[in-house]
C-alpha beads as a LAMMPS data file, in Angstrom:
LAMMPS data file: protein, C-alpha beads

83 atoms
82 bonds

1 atom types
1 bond types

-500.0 500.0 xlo xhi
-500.0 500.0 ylo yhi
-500.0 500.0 zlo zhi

Masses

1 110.0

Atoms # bond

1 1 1 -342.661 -477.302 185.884
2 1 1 -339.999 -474.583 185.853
3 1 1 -340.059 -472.897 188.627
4 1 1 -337.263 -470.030 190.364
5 1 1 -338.499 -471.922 193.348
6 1 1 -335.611 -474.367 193.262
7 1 1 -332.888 -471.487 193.900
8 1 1 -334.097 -472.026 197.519
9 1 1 -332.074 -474.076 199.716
10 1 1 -334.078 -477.624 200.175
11 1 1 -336.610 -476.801 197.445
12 1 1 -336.514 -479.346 194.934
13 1 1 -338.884 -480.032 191.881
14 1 1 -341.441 -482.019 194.196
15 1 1 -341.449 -479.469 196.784
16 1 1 -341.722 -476.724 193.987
17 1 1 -344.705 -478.572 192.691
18 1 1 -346.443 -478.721 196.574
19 1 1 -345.833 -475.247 196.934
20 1 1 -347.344 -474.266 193.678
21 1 1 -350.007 -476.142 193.829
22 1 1 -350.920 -474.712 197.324
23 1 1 -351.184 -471.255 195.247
24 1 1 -347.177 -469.989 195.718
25 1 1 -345.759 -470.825 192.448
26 1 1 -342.505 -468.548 192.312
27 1 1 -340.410 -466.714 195.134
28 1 1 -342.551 -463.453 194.561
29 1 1 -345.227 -464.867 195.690
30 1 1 -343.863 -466.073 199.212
31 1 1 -342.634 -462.649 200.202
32 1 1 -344.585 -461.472 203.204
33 1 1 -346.056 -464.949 203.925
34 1 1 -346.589 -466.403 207.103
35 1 1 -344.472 -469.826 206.681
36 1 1 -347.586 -471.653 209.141
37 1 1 -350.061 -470.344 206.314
38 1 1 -347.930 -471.843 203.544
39 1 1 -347.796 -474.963 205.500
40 1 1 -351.437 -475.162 206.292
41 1 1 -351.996 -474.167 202.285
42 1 1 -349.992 -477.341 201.454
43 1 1 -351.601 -479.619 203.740
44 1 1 -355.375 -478.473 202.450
45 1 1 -354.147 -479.101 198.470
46 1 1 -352.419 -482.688 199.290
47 1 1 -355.564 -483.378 201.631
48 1 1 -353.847 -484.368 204.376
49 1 1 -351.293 -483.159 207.472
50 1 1 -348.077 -483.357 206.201
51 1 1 -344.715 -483.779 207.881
52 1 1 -343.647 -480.835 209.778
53 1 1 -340.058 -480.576 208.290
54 1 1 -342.100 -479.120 205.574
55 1 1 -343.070 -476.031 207.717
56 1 1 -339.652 -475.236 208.658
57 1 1 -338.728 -475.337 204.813
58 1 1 -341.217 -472.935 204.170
59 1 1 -339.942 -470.343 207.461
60 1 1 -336.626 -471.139 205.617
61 1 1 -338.252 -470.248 202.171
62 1 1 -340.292 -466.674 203.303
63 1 1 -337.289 -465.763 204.842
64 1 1 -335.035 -466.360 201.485
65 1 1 -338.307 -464.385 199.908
66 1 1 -338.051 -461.957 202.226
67 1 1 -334.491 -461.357 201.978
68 1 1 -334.188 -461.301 198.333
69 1 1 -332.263 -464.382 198.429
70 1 1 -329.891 -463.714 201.336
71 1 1 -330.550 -465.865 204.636
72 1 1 -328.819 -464.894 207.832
73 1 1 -325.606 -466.802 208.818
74 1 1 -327.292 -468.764 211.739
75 1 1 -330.446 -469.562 209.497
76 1 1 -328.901 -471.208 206.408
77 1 1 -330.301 -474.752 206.986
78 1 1 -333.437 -475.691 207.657
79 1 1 -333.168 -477.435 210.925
80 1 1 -332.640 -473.379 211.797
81 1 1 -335.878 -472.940 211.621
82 1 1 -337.072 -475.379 213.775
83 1 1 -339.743 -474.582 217.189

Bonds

1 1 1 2
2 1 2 3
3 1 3 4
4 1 4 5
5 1 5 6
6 1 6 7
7 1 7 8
8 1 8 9
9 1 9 10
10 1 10 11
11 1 11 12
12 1 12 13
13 1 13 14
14 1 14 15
15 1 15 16
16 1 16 17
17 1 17 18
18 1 18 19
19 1 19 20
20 1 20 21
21 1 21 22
22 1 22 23
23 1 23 24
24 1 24 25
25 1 25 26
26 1 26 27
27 1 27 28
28 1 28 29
29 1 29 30
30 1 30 31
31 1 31 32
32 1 32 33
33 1 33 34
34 1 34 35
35 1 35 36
36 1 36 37
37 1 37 38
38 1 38 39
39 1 39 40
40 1 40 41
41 1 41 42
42 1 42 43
43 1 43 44
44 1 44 45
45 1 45 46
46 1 46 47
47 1 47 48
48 1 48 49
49 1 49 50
50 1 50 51
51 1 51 52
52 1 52 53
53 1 53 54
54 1 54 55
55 1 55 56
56 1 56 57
57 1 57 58
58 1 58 59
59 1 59 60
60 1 60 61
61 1 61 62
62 1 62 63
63 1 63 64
64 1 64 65
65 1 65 66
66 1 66 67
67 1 67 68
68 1 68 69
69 1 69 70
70 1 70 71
71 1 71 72
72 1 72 73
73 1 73 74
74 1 74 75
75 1 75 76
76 1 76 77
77 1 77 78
78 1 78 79
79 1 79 80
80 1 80 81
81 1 81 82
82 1 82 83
């Protein structure tokens, strides 16, 4: 899969291919997102919870989206994104 996903921090090629199977295949489509949607998008399309590091990837991801690629200096890892 090619994918601009990968530009984002923490998204590699497996990630890219969760995400796009869950219906977000490129950055476009993640703009205006709520990350807990993503999340609960990815868990439906694996069939299962998955590990909640994923849903701070994805705040970290929606707010690259957002952002047009620029995250904030306090939010450039994803531990930042942590509850």
């Amino acid at each position: 899969m090619n994918s601009d996903l990968t530009k984002i921090p923490y998204i590699g090629k497996i990630t890219a291919q969760y995400l796009a199977n869950a219906g977000f295949p490129d950055i476009e489509s993640l703009k205006g997102q709520d990350p807990q949607m993503v999340y609960l998008q990815d868990c439906l399309a694996q069939g299962e919870q998955i590990n909640r590091c994923a849903l701070y990837i994805y705040r970290l991801a929606v707010c690259y989206a957002d952002n047009d690629g620029v995250l904030p200096p306090d939010k450039q890892h994803w531990w930042n994104f942590k509850d």
